[in-house]
ZADREN-938986 format. One record per residue (C-alpha): residue number from 1; x, y, z; residue in one letter. Coordinates in nm, 4 decimals. Layout:
FIKE,NUM,X,Y,Z,A
...
***
This chain:
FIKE,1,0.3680,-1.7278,-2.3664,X
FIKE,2,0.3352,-1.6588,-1.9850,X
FIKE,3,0.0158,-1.5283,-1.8357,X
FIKE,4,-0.2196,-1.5573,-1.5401,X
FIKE,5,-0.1135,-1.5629,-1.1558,X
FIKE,6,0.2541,-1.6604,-1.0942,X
FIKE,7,0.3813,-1.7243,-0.7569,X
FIKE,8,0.7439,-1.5731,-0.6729,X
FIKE,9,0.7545,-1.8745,-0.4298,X
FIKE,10,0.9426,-1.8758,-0.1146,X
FIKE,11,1.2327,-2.0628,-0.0131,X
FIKE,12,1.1987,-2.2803,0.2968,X
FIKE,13,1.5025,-2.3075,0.5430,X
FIKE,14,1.5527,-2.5888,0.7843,X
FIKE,15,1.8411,-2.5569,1.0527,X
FIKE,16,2.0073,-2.3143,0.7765,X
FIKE,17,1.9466,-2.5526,0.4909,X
FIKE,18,1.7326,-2.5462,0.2083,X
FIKE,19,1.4236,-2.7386,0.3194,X
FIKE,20,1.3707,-2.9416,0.0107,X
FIKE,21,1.0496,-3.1284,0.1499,X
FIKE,22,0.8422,-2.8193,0.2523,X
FIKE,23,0.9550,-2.6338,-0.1136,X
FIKE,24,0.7626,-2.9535,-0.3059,X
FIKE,25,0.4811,-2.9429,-0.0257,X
FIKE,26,0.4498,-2.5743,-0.1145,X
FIKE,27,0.4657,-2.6008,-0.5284,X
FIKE,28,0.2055,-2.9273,-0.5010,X
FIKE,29,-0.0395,-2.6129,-0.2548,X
FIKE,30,0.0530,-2.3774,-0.5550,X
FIKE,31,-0.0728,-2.6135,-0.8342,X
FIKE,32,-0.3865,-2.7738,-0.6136,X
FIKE,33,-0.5041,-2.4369,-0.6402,X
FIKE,34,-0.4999,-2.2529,-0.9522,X
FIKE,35,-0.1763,-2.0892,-0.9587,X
FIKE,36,-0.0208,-2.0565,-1.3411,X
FIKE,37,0.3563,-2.0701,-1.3339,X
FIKE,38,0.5826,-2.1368,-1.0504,X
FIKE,39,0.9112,-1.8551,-1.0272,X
FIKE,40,1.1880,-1.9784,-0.8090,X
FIKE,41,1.4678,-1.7522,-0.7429,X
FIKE,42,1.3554,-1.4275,-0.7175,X
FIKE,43,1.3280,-1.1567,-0.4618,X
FIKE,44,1.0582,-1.3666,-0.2506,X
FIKE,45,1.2711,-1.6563,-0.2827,X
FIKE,46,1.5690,-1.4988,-0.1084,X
FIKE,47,1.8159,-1.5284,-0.4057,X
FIKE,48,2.0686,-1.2867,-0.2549,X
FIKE,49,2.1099,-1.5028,0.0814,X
FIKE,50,2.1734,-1.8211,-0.1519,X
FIKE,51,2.4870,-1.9609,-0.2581,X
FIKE,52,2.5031,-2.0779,-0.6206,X
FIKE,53,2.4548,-2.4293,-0.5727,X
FIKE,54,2.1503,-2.3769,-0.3342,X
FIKE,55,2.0447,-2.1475,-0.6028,X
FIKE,56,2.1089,-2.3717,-0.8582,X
FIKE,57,1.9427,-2.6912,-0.6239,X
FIKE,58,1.6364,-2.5009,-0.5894,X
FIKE,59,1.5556,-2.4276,-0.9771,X
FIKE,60,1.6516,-2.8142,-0.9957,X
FIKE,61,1.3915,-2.9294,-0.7717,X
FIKE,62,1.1324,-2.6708,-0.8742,X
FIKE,63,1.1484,-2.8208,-1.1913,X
FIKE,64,1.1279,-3.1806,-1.0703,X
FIKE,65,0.8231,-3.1188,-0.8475,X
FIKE,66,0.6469,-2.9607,-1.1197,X
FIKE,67,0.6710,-3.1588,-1.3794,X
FIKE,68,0.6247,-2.9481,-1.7263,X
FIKE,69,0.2149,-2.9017,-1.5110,X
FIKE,70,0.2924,-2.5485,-1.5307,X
FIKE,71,0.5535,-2.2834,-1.6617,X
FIKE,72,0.8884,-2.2996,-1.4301,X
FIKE,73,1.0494,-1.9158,-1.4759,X
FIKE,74,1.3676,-1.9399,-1.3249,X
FIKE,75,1.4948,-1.6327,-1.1293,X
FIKE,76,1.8799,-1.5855,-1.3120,X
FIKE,77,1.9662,-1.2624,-1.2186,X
FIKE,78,2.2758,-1.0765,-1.0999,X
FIKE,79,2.4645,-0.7752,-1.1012,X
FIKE,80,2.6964,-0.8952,-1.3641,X
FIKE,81,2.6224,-1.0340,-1.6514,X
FIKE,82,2.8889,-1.3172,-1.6477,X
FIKE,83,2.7665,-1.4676,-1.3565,X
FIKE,84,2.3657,-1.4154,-1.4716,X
FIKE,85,2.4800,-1.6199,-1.8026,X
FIKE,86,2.6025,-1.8759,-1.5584,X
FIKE,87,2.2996,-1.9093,-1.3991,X
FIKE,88,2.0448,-1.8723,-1.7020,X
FIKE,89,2.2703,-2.1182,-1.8704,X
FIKE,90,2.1989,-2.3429,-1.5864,X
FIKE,91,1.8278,-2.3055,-1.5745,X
FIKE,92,1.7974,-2.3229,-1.9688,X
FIKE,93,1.9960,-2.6868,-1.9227,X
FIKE,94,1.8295,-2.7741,-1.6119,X
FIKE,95,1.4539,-2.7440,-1.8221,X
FIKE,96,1.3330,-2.4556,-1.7258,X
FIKE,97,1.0396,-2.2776,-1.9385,X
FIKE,98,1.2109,-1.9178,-1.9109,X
FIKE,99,1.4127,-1.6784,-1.7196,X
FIKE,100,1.3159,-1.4231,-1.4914,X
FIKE,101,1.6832,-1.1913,-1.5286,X
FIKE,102,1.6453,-0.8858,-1.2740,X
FIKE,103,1.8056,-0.5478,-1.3940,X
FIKE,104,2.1932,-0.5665,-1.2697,X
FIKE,105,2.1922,-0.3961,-0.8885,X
FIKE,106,2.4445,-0.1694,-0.7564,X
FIKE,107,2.6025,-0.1005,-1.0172,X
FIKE,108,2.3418,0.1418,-1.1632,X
FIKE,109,2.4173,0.0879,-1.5747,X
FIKE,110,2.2809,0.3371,-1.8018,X
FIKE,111,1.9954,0.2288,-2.0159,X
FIKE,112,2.2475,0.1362,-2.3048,X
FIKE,113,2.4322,-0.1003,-2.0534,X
FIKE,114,2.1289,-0.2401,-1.9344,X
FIKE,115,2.0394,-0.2790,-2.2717,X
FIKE,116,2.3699,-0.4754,-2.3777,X
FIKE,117,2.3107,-0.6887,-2.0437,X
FIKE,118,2.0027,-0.8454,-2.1699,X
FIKE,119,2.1026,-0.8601,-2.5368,X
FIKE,120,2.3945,-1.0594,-2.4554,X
FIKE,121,2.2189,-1.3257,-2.2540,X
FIKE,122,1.9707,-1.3290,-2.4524,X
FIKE,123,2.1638,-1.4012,-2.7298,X
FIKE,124,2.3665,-1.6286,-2.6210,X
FIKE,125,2.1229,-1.8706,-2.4661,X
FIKE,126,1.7617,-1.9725,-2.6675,X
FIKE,127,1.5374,-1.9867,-2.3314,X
FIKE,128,1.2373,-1.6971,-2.3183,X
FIKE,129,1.3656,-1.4079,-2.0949,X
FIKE,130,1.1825,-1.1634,-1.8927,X
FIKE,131,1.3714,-0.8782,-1.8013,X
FIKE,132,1.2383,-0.7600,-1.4007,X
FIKE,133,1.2137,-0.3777,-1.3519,X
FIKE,134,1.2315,-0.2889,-1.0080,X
FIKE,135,1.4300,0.0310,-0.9180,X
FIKE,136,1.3710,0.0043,-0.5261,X
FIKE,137,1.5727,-0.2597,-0.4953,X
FIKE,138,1.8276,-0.2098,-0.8086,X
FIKE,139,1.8807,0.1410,-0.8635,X
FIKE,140,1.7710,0.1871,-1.2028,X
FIKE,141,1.5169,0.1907,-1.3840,X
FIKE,142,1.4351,0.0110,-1.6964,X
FIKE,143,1.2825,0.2882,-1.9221,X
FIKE,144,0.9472,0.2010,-2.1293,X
FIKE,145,1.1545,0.2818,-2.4749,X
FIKE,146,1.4191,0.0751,-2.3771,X
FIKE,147,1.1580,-0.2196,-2.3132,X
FIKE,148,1.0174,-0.1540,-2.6142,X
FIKE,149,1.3746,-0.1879,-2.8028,X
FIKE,150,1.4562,-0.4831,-2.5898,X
FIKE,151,1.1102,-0.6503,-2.7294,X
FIKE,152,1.2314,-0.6967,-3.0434,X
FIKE,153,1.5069,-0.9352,-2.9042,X
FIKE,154,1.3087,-1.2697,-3.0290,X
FIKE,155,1.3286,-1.4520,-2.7140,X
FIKE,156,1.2667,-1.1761,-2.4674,X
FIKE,157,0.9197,-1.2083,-2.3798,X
FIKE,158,0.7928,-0.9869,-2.1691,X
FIKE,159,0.8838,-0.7770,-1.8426,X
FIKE,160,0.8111,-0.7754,-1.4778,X
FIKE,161,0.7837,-0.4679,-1.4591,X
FIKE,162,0.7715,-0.3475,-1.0600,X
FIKE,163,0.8374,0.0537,-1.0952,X
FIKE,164,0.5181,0.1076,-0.8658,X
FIKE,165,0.4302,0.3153,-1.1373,X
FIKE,166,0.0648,0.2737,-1.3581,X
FIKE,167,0.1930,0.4869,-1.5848,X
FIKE,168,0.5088,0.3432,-1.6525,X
FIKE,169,0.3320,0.0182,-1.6901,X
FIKE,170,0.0945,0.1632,-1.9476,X
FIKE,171,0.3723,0.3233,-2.1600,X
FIKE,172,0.5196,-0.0039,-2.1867,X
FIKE,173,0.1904,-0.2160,-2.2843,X
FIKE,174,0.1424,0.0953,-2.5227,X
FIKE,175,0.4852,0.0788,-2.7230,X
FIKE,176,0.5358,-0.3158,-2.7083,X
FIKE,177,0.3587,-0.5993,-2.9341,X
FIKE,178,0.0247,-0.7638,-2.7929,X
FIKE,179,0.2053,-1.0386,-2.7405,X
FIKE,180,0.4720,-0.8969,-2.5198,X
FIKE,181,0.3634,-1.0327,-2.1972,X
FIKE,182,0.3801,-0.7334,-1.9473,X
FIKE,183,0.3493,-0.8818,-1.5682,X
FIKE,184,0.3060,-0.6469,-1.2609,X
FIKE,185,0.5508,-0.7170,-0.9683,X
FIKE,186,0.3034,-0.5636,-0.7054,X
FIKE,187,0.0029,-0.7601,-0.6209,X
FIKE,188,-0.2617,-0.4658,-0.5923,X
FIKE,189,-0.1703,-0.3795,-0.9120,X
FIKE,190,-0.3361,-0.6510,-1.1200,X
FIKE,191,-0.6661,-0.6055,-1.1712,X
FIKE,192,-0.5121,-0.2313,-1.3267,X
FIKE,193,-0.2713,-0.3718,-1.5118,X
FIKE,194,-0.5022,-0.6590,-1.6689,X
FIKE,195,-0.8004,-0.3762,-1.7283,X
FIKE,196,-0.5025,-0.1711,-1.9193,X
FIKE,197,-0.4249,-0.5119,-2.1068,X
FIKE,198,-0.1902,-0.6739,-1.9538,X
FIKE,199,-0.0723,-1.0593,-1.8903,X
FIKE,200,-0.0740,-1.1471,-1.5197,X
FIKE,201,0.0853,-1.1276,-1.1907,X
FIKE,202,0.4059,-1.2434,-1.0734,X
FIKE,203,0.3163,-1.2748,-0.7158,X
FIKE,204,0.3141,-1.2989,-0.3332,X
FIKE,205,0.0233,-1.3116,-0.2159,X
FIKE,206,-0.0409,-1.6080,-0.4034,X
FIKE,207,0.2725,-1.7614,-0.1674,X
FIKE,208,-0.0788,-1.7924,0.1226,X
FIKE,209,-0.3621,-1.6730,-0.1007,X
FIKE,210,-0.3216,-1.8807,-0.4253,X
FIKE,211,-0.6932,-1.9516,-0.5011,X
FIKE,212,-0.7911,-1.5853,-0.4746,X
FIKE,213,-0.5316,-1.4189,-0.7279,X
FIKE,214,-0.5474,-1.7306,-0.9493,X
FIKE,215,-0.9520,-1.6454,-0.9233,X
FIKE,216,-0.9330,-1.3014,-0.9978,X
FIKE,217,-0.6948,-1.3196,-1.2798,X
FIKE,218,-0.9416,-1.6417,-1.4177,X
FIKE,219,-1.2208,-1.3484,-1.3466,X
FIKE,220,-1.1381,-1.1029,-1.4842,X
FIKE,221,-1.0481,-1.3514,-1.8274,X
FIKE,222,-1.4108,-1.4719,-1.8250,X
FIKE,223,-1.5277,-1.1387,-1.8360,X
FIKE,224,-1.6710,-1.1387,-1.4567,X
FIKE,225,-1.5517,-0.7834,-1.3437,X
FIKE,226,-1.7882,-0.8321,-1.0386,X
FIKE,227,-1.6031,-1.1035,-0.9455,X
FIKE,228,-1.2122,-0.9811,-1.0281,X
FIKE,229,-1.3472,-0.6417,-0.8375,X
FIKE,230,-1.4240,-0.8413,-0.4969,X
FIKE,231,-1.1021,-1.0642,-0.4913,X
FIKE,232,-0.9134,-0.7485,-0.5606,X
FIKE,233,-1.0277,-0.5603,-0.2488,X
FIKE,234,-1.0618,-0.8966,-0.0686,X
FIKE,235,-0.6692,-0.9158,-0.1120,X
FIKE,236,-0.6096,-0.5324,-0.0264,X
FIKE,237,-0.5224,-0.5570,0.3428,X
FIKE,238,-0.3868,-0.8873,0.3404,X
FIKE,239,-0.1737,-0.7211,0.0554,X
FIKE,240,-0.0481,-0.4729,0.2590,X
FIKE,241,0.0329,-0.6568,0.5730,X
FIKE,242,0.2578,-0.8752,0.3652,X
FIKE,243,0.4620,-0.5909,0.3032,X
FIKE,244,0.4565,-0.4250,0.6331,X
FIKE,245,0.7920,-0.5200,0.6851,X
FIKE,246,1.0502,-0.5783,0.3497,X
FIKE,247,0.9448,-0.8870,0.1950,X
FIKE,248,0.9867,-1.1818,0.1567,X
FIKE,249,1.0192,-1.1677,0.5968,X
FIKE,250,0.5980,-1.1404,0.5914,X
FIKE,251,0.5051,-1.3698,0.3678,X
FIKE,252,0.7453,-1.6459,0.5027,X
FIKE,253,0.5916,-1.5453,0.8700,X
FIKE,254,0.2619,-1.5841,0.6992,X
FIKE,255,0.3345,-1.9005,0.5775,X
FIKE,256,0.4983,-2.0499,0.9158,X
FIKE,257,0.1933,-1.9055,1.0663,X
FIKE,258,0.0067,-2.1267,0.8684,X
FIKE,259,0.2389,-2.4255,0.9343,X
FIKE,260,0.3502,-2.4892,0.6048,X
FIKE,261,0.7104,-2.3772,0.6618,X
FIKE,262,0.9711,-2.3248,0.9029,X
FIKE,263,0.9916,-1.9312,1.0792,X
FIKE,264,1.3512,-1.8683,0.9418,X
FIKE,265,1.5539,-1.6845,0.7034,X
FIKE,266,1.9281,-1.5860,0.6477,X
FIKE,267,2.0995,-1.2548,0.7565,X
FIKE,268,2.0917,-0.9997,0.6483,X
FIKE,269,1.6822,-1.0586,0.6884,X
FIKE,270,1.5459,-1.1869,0.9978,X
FIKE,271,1.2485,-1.2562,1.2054,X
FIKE,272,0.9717,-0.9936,1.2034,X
FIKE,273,0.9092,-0.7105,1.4783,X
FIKE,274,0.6668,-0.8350,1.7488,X
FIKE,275,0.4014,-0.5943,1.7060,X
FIKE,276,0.4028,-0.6247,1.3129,X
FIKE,277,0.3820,-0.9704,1.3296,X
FIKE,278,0.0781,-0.9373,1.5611,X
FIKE,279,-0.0977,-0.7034,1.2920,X
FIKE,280,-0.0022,-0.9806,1.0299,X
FIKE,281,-0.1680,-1.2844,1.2502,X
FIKE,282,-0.4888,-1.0972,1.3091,X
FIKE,283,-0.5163,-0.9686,0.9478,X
FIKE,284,-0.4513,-1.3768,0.8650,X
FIKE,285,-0.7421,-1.4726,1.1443,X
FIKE,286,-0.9738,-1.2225,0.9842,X
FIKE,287,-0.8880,-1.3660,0.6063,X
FIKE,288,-0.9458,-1.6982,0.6791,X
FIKE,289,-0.5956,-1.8317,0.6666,X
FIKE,290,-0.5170,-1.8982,1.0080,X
***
């Protein structure tokens, strides 16, 4: 149901506001080149700074500026499951394609409990789900047998699954259907992920770089491992200088850089280190972007 190169796209802030001009400027750069589904809401898109009608405005507009061109997957996360119903109900009403629902933070459930999280939404509102694995940031970690139990849950999908771990990502791919759509969270792993069979990239890279992962994921499709090889370590530095610093505070430097935002964020996050952003702005000249 969802493949290919997904952008986690940012969210632009104007004098503290959500800028909702430079968000459809950024979705129309997304489509004009390549890029297959557009995922408001997440971690790159700063969901923890926003309040619930900013999040709730920006799935809104996301969906307006796309127009049904490509997959919306709304970010509806939380770290309870009342208020990620809330949200997910929201997105499912608002006409979104699916749900991106991270694993509850903090409160570090045991598998069971994350299990009955995503059951419960899932039941209780028909819009594809894909649960998002990513214990750096939660806490816990979303076992492969417990993905595999959650995949027989009709409308839950597939799995960003962001562990940092090959393995893990394997074992998953390995004890789900074929048509379980398993998505890496981490841009370099990709081209792995794809060769191990799986269904795309949820990304940020593609936030500055869309043609390239859209090209390598289209690449590596077709067959052209030459081709999917070279935009892989293309993207490699350029990879890791958006993460030099926590994201999403590189990419959305990378993308002022390039003028197609404003330089600004909400505390907690803030503007990047001087001599990091230096490293990012000459890794940008030497890509091409800048």
């Amino acid at each position: 149901m969802f493949k290919g190169a997904m952008v986690a796209i940012v969210t632009p802030f104007k004098n503290d506001q959500v800028d909702e001009k430079a968000l459809r400027e950024l979705i129309e750069f997304q489509i004009a080149n390549g890029t297959d589904g557009i995922v408001p809401c997440g971690t790159t898109g700063e969901s923890a700074t926003l309040t619930h009608e900013e999040h709730d405005r920006v799935i809104e507009i996301t969906i307006d500026a796309v127009k049904k061109r490509v997959p919306v997957i709304a970010g509806t996360g939380s770290n309870n499951t009342a208020e990620a119903l809330r949200l997910t109900k929201h997105a499912y009403e608002a006409g979104a394609d699916g749900a991106l629902i991270v694993c509850p933070y903090y409160n570090r459930p045991t598998q069971e409990g994350l299990y009955q999280h995503f059951k419960t939404i899932a039941e209780s509102i028909p819009i594809p789900i894909i649960p998002y694995n990513i214990p750096s940031r939660t806490g816990v970690n979303l076992m492969p047998e417990m993905v595999a139990k959650l995949a027989k849950i009709k409308n839950i999908v597939g799995i960003k699954e962001a562990s940092g771990s090959i393995k893990q990502m394997s074992d998953v791919i390995n004890l789900c259907d074929k048509d379980f759509a398993v998505l890496s969270g981490d841009d370099i792993f990709t081209l792995p992920l794809m060769a191990m069979g799986g269904a795309g990239i949820i990304s940020v890279i593609s936030n500055v770089a869309p043609a390239d992962m859209a090209g390598l994921v289209d690449a590596f499709a077709a067959g052209d491992m030459v081709r999917a090889k070279a935009l892989h370590y293309k993207m490699s530095a350029l990879i890791d200088a958006l993460f030099i610093e926590v994201n999403p505070i590189p990419v959305k430097a990378a993308l002022a850089l390039m003028g197609k935002i404003k330089y600004e964020y909400r505390l907690p996050l803030c503007k990047m280190a001087e001599a990091n952003f230096e490293k990012l702005r000459k890794i940008m000249v030497n890509y091409g972007l800048i």
